[in-house]
C-alpha positions as CSV (number, residue, x, y, z in Angstrom):
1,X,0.0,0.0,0.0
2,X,1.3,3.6,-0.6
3,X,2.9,4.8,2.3
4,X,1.3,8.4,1.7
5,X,-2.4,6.3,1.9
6,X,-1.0,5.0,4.7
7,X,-0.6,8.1,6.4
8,X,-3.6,9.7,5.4
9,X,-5.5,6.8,7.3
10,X,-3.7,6.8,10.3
11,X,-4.1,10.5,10.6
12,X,-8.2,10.0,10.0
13,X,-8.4,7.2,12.7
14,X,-6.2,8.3,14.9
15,X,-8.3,12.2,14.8
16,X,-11.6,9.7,15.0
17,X,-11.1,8.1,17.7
18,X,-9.2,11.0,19.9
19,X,-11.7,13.3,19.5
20,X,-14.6,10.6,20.1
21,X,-12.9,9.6,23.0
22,X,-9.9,11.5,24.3
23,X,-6.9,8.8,23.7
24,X,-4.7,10.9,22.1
25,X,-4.6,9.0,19.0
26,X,-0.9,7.3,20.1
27,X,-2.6,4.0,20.8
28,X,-3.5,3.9,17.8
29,X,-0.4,5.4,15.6
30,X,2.3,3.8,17.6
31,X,1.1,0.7,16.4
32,X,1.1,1.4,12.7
33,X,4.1,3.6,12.9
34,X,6.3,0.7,14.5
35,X,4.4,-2.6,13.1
36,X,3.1,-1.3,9.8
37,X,5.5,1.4,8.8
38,X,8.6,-0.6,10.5
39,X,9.6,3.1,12.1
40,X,11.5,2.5,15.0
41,X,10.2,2.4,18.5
42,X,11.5,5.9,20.0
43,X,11.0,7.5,16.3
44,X,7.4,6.0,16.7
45,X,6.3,7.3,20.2
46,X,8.1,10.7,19.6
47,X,6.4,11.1,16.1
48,X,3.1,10.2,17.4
49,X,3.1,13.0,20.1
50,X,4.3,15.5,17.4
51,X,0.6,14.6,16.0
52,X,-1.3,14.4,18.9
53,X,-0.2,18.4,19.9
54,X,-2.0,18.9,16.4
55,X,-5.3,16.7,17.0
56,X,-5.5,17.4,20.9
57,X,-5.7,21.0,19.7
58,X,-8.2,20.6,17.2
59,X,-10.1,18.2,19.3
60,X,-10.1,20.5,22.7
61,X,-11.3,23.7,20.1
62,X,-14.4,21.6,19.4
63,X,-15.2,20.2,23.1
64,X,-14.7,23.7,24.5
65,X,-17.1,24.9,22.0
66,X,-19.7,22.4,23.0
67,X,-18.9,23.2,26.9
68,X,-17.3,20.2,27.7
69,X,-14.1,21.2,29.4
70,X,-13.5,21.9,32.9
71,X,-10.8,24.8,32.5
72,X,-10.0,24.3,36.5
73,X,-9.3,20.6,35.9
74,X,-7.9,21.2,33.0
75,X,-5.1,23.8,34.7
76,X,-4.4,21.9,37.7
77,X,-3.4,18.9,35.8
78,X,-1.7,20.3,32.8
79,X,0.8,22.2,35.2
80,X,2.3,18.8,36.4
81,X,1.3,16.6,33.7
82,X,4.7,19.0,31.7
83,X,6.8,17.7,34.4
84,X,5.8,14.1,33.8
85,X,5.8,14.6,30.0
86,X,9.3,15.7,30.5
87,X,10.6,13.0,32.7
88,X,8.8,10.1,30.9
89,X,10.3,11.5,27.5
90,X,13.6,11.8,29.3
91,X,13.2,7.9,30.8
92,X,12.0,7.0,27.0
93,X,15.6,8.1,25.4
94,X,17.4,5.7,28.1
95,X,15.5,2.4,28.0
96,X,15.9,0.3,25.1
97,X,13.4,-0.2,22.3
98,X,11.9,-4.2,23.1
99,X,11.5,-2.6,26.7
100,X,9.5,0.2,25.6
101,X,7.8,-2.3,23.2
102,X,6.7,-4.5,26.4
103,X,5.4,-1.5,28.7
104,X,3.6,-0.1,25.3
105,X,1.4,-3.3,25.3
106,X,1.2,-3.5,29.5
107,X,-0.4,-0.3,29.5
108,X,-3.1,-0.9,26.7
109,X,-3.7,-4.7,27.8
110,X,-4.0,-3.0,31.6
111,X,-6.6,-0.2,30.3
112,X,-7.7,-2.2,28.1
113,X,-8.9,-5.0,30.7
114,X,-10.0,-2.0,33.5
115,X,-12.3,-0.7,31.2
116,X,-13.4,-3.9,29.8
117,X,-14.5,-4.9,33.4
118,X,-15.6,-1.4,34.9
């Protein structure tokens, strides 16, 4: 398949599904970037939040217009959720790629599972 058709689908699902229902889009695009475009692991996770400042933006314009955004919650969290951006992106550059493969799939298997049951 063309890499550029390729792209143009992952961006579409990946906007979909964030802004129906607030994943970001990286569970999504991780995936394709590291199985279906054989992009490397760190390249992958980095590339997806590049695109997720994009849809997050986009997304959040349209949930604010529809009053669905608690500013106050939104502010308290964002201030430390920088500094655990930072150090998770700093922890991301020192552990190896199969590593960050393995916790990649915890995490959605974990949510995955909660959700499944809640």
């Amino acid at each position: 398949m063309n890499v550029i058709i390729i792209y143009a689908l992952t961006g579409l699902l990946a906007g979909f599904v964030g802004g129906l229902l607030g994943v970001g889009g990286g569970i999504l695009m991780v995936p394709i970037f590291f199985y279906i475009l054989k992009i490397p692991m760190h390249i992958a996770i980095g590339s997806s939040l590049g695109v997720i400042v994009f849809t997050s933006i986009t997304a959040s314009v349209r949930h604010f217009q529809a009053d669905n955004i608690d500013i106050k919650l939104v502010l308290a969290v964002a201030i430390f959720s920088i500094f655990g951006s930072y150090g998770g992106a700093y922890l991301c550059e020192k552990l190896p790629a199969p590593l960050l493969r393995k916790l990649f799939a915890v995490l959605l298997l974990a949510t995955s599972i909660k959700m499944f049951f809640k």
